[in-house]
C-alpha positions in Angstrom: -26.7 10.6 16.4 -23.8 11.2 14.3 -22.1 14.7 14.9 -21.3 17.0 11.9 -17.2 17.8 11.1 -16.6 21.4 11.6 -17.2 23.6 8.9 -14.0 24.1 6.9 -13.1 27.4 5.6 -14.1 27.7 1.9 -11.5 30.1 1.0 -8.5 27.9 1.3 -6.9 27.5 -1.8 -4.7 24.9 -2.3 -1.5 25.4 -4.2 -0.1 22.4 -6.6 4.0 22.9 -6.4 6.8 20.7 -7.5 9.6 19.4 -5.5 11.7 22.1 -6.7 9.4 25.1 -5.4 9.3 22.6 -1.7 12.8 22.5 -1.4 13.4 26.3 -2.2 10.2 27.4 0.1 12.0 29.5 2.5 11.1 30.1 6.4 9.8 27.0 7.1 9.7 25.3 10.5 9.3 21.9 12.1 7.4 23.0 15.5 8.1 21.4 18.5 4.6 19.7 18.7 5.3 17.6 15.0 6.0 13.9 16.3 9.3 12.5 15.2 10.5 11.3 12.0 9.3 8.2 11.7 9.6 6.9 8.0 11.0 3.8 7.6 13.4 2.5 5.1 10.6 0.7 3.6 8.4 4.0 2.8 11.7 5.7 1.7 12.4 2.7 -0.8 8.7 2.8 -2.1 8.8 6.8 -2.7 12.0 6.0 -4.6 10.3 3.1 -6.8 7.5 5.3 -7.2 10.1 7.5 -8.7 11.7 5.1 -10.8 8.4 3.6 -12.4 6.6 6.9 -13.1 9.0 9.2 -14.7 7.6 8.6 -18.2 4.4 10.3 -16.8 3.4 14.1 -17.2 3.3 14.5 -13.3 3.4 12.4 -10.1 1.9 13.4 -7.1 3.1 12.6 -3.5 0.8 14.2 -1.1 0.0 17.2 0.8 2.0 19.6 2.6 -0.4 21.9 5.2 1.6 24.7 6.6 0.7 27.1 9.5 1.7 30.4 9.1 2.4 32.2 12.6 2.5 35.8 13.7 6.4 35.9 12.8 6.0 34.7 9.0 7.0 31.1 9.7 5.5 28.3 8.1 4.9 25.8 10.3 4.6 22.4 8.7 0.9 21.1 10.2 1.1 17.7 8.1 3.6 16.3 5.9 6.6 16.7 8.0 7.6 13.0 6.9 7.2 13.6 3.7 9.0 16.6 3.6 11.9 15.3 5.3 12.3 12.2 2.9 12.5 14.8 -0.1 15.3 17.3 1.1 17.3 13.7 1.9 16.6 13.0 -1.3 17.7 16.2 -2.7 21.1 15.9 -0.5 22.0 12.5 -1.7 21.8 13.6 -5.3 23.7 16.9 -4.4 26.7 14.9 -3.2 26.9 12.0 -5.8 29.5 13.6 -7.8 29.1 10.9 -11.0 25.3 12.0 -11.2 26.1 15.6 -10.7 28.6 15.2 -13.4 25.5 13.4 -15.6 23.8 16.4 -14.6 25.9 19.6 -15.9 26.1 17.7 -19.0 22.5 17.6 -19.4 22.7 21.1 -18.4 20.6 20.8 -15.7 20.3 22.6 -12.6 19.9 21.6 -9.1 18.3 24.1 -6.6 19.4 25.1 -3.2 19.3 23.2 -0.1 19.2 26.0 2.2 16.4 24.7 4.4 18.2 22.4 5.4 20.7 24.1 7.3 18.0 25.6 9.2 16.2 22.6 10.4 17.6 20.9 13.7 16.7 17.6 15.6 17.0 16.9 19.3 14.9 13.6 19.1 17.2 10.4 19.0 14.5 8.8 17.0 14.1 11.4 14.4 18.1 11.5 14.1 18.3 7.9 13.9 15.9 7.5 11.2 17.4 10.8 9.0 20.8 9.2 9.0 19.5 5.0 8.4 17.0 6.5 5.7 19.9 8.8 4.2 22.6 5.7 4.0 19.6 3.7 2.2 18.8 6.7 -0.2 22.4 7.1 -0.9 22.4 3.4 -1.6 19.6 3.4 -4.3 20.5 6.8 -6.0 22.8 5.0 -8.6 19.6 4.1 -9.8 18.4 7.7 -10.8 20.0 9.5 -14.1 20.0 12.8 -15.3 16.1 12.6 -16.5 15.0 10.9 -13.1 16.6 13.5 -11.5 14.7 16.4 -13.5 11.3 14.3 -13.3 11.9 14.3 -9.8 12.2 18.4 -9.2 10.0 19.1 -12.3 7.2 16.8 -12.6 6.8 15.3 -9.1 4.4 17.6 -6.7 2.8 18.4 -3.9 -0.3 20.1 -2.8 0.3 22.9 -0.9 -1.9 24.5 1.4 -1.2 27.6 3.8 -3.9 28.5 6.7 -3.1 30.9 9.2 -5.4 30.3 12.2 -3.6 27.4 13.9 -7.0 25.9 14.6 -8.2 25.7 11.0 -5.4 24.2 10.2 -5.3 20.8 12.3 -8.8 21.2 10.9 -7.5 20.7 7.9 -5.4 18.3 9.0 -8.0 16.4 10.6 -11.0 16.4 7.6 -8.1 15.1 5.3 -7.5 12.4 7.5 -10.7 10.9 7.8 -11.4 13.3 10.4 -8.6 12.4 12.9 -9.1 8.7 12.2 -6.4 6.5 10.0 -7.7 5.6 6.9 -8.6 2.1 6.9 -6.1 -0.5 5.1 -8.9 -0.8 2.0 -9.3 2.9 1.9 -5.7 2.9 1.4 -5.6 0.5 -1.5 -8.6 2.0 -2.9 -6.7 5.3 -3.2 -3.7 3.1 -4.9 -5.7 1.1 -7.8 -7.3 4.2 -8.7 -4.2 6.0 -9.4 -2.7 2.8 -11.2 -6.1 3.5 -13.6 -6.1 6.8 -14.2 -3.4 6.4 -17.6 -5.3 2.9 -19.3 -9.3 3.6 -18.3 -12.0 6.0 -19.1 -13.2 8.4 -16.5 -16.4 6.2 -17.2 -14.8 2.7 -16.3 -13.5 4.5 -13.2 -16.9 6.2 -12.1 -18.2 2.6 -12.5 -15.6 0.7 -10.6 -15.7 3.7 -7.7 -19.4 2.9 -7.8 -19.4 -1.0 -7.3 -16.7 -0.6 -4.5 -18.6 1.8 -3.2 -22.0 -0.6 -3.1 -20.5 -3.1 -1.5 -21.3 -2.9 2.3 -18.6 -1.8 4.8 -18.6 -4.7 7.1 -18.7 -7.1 4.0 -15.3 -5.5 2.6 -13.8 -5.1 5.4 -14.0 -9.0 6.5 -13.2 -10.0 3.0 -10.1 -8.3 3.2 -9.3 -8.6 6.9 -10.2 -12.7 7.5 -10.0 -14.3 4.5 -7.8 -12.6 1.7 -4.9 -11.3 3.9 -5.0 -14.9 6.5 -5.1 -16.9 3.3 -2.4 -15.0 0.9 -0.1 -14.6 4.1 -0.6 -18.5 5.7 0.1 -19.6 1.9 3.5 -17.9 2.5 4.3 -18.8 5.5 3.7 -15.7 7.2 1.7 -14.5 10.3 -1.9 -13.2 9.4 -3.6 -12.1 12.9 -4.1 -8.4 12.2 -4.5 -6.7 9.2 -3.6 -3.3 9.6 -2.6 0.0 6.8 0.7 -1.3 7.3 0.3 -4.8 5.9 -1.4 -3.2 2.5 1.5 -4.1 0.1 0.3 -7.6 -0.2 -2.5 -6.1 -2.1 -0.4 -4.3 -4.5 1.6 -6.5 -7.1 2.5 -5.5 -11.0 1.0 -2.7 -13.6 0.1 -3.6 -17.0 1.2 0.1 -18.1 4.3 -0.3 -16.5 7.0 -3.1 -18.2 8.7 -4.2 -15.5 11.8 -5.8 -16.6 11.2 -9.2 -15.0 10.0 -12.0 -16.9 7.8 -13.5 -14.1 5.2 -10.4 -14.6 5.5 -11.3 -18.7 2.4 -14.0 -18.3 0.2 -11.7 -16.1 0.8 -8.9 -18.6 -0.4 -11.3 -21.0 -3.3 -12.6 -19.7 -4.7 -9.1 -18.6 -4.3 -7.7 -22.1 -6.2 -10.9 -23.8 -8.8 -10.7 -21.9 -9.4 -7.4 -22.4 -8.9 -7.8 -26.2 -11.0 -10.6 -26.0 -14.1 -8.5 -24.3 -13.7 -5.5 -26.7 -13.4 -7.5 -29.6 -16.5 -6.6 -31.8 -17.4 -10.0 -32.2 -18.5 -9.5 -28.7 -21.6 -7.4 -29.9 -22.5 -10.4 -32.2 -22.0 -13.8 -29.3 -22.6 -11.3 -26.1 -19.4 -13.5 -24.3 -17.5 -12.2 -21.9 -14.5 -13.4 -19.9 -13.5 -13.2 -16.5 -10.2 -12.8 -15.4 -9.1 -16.0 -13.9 -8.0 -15.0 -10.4 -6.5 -17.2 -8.3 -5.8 -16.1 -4.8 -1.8 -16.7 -4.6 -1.6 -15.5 -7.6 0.6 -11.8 -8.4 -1.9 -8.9 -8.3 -2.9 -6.6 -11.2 -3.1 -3.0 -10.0 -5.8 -1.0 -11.3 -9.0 -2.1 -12.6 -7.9 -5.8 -12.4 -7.9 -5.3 -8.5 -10.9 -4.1 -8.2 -12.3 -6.6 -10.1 -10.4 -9.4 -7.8 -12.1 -7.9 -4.5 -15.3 -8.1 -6.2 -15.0 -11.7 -7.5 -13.8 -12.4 -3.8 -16.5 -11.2 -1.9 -19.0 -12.4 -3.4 -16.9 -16.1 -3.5 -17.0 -15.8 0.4 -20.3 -14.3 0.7 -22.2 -17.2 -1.2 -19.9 -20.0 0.1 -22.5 -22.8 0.2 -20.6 -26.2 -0.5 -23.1 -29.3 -1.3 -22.2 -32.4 -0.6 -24.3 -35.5 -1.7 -27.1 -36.8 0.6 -26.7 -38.7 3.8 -22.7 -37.9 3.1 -19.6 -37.5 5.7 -18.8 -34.3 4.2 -22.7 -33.5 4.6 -22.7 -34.5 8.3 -19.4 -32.2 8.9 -20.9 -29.1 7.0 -24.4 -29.3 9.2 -22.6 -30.2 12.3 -20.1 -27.2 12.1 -23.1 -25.0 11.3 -25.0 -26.1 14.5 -23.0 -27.6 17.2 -23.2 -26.3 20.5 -20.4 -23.7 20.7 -20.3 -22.8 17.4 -20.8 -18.8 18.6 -18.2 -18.7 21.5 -14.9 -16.4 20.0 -12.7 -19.1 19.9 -15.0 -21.8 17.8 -15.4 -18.9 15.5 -11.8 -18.2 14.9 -11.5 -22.3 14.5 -14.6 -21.9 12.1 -12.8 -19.3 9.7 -9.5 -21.2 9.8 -11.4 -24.2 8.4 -13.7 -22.1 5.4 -10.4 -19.8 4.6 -8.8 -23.4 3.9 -11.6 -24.7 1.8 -12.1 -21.5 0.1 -8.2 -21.5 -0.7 -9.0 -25.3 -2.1 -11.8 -24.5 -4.1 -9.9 -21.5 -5.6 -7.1 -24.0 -6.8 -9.3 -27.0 -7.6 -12.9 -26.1 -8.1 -15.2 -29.0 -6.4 -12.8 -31.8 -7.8 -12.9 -34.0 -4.6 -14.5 -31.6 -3.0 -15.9 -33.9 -0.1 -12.5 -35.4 0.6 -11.3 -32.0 1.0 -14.1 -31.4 3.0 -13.4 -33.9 5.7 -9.5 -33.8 5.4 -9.9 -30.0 6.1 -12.5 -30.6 9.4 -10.3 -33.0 10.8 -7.1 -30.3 10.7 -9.2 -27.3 11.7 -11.3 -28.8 14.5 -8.6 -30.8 15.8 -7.7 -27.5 17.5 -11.2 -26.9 19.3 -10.6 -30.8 20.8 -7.2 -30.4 22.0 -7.1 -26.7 23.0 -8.8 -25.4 26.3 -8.6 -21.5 25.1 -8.5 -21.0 21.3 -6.9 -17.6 21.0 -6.3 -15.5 17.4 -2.4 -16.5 17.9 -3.6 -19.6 18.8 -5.3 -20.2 15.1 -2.4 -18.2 13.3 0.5 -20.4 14.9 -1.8 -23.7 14.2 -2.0 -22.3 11.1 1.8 -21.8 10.1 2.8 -25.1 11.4 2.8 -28.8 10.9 1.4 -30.4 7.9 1.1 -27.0 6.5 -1.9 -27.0 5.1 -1.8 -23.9 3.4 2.0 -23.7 1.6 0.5 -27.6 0.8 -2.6 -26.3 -1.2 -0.4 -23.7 -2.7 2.4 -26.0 -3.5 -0.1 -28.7 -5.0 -0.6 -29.6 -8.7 -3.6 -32.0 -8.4 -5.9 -32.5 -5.3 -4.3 -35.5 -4.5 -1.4 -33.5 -3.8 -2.9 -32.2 -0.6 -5.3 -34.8 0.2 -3.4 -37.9 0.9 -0.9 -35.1 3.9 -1.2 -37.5 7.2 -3.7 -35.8 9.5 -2.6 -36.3 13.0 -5.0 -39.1 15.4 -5.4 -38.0 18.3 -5.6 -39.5 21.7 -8.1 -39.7 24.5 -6.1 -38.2 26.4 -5.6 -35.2 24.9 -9.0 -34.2 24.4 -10.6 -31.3 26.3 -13.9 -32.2 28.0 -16.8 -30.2 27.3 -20.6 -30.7 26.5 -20.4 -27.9 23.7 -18.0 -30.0 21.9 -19.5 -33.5 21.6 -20.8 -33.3 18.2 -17.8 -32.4 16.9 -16.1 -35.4 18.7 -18.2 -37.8 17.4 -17.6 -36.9 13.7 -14.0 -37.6 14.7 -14.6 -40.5 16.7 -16.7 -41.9 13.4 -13.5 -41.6 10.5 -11.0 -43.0 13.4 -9.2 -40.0 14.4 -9.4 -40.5 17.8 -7.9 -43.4 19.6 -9.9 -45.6 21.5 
């Protein structure tokens, strides 16, 4: 029986601030039970790009700040202690860039105090560590900002800011924003993203609806999309490990916003094949021939924030969900697909991660090629995939990813490929006797490979 959150109090009343009122909010405190400073220069360098790409906009918001105030007027900082941090660096670097600050009295613009920052000290090596590595890096990239990036980013970027006095209500708090002490998942994450990259180009309509498919979708479904097929094929197509996917690994799900003109003429075609398609569907001649056109998504390609990404997850999930390859009667390919579908050990942990190795390579095939050659593919891809279940006596995750990543790379091959010849005429390895690992659960499998000679006699 699932047990209800604790009632939160309904007379909180959050506060929307900018960076300027944060940085000039007086007696506030880092208690000794906030965990260090942890932010990376990574999440520094995004805040900044975040920056950057969204000063044209009214207002930019960058979280919550939730604040405990004690007995002795202090406000203790419950959640957002990273965050808060990363801004008064920030604030210093542009404080002691004396070009910009130059740029800025010209402009006749202001900067506010820093006086918090003399009151807040740091006995933890890794907090200190990461304040000074995160400082040098902000430092670095501050050339970038100029007299209106500077007032977009005291003026127009906020906060919500919430004060609770009872220390109790406010991990509360804390907790029910959090997904009640749990992480938010890595597609809760990117869900929050896309809808924020739609809310300046859609209709509170077209982002009901979108919220509304995502939402219909079941759990488990998204989450394996996401978890075992997009993330292991997009990262084994670059060459990169693809064992877990965790909140930290979400940026390979966020690519290029038709909004925002990035300055780079790679994202110039997927600029312009977003906007012709949606020409092309509200064209009126639409109500006359009732066409429509997809966006052709292709799995290695850059993403689309937004609506386009939403649209992607859905195309992918249900390309994964109804993955039923035909082959032609009495075929090879035929024999493989039924054999790998019934075999003995098909549902032992390792033959299932061997099993999803082999359909995220055919799915990643398909994507590029359609069913051109489809049962070469088809027994080109068994041979690779199952040659691990043969030759390995414990098929482990790593196992899988490291097969995966090396030697004849199928993947970066597929990727690499202009026609399906491309990819399948790469020399599959034969394997000997020898190296085979006896086991009963196994045999049907051997003899598919013992039937196209990839076993030595």
């Amino acid at each position: 029986m699932t047990k209800n959150p604790p009632a939160i109090n309904t007379r909180i009343k959050p506060e929307i601030i900018t960076i300027k009122q944060l940085v000039n909010t007086g007696n506030v405190e880092i208690p000794n039970y906030q965990r260090p400073y942890k932010w990376s220069i990574k999440n520094v360098n995004q805040l900044l790009d975040d920056i950057l790409a969204f000063k044209q906009k009214p207002a930019y918001r960058i979280g919550t700040i939730v604040y405990h105030l004690d007995e002795n007027q202090k406000l203790n900082i419950v959640d957002g202690q990273q965050r808060t941090i990363t801004v008064l660096l920030i604030g210093l670097a542009i404080q002691n860039n004396k070009a910009l600050v130059s740029k800025l009295k010209a402009s006749k613009i202001s900067l506010p105090d820093l006086n918090i920052t003399n009151k807040l000290s740091f006995k933890n090596e890794q907090s200190k560590n990461n304040i000074r590595d995160n400082y040098l890096e902000i430092q670095r990239r501050i050339v970038d900002f100029d007299a209106e990036t500077v007032q977009f980013f005291y003026e127009r970027c906020e906060v919500v800011k919430v004060v609770l006095k009872d220390i109790s209500e406010a991990f509360q708090f804390f907790d029910s924003q959090n997904a009640r002490g749990v992480d938010l998942a890595p597609h809760d994450l990117l869900k929050a993203f896309h809808l924020r990259e739609m809310m300046d180009n859609t209709s509170e309509i077209e982002r009901i609806h979108t919220v509304d498919n995502w939402e219909d979708m079941p759990l488990e479904e998204l989450k394996n999309t996401f978890a075992n097929y997009l993330y292991r094929i997009k990262n084994w197509a670059n060459s990169k490990i693809a064992r877990r996917f965790t909140k930290n690994d979400v940026d390979i799900f966020k690519g290029i916003s038709p909004s925002v003109k990035e300055p780079y003429p790679f994202a110039s075609i997927y600029r312009i094949s977003h906007f012709y398609v949606e020409g092309y569907n509200q064209d009126f001649n639409r109500k006359i021939d009732g066409n429509t056109m997809s966006y052709p998504f292709q799995l290695d390609q850059v993403v689309i924030n937004g609506k386009r990404f939403f649209e992607m997850i859905n195309h992918y999930v249900t390309v994964i969900k109804q993955l039923k390859v035909t082959a032609q009667d009495n075929s090879l390919a035929q024999q493989i697909l039924h054999t790998i579908d019934n075999y003995a050990g098909k549902n032992r942990t390792g033959d299932k991660y061997v099993r999803n190795l082999f359909d995220c390579a055919l799915i990643y095939y398909i994507d590029k090629f359609g069913v051109v050659e489809i049962e070469r593919a088809i027994e080109r891809i068994f041979i690779w995939a199952y040659t691990v279940r043969l030759t390995y006596h414990s098929v482990q995750l790593a196992s899988i990813d490291n097969y995966a990543l090396s030697y004849p790379f199928v993947f970066k091959t597929i990727k690499d490929a202009l026609k399906p010849s491309d990819f399948l005429n790469t020399q599959i390895q034969i394997l000997d006797q020898s190296s085979l690992v006896s086991s009963a659960k196994t045999e049907d499998i051997k003899n598919i490979f013992s039937k196209m000679n990839y076993i030595y006699a």
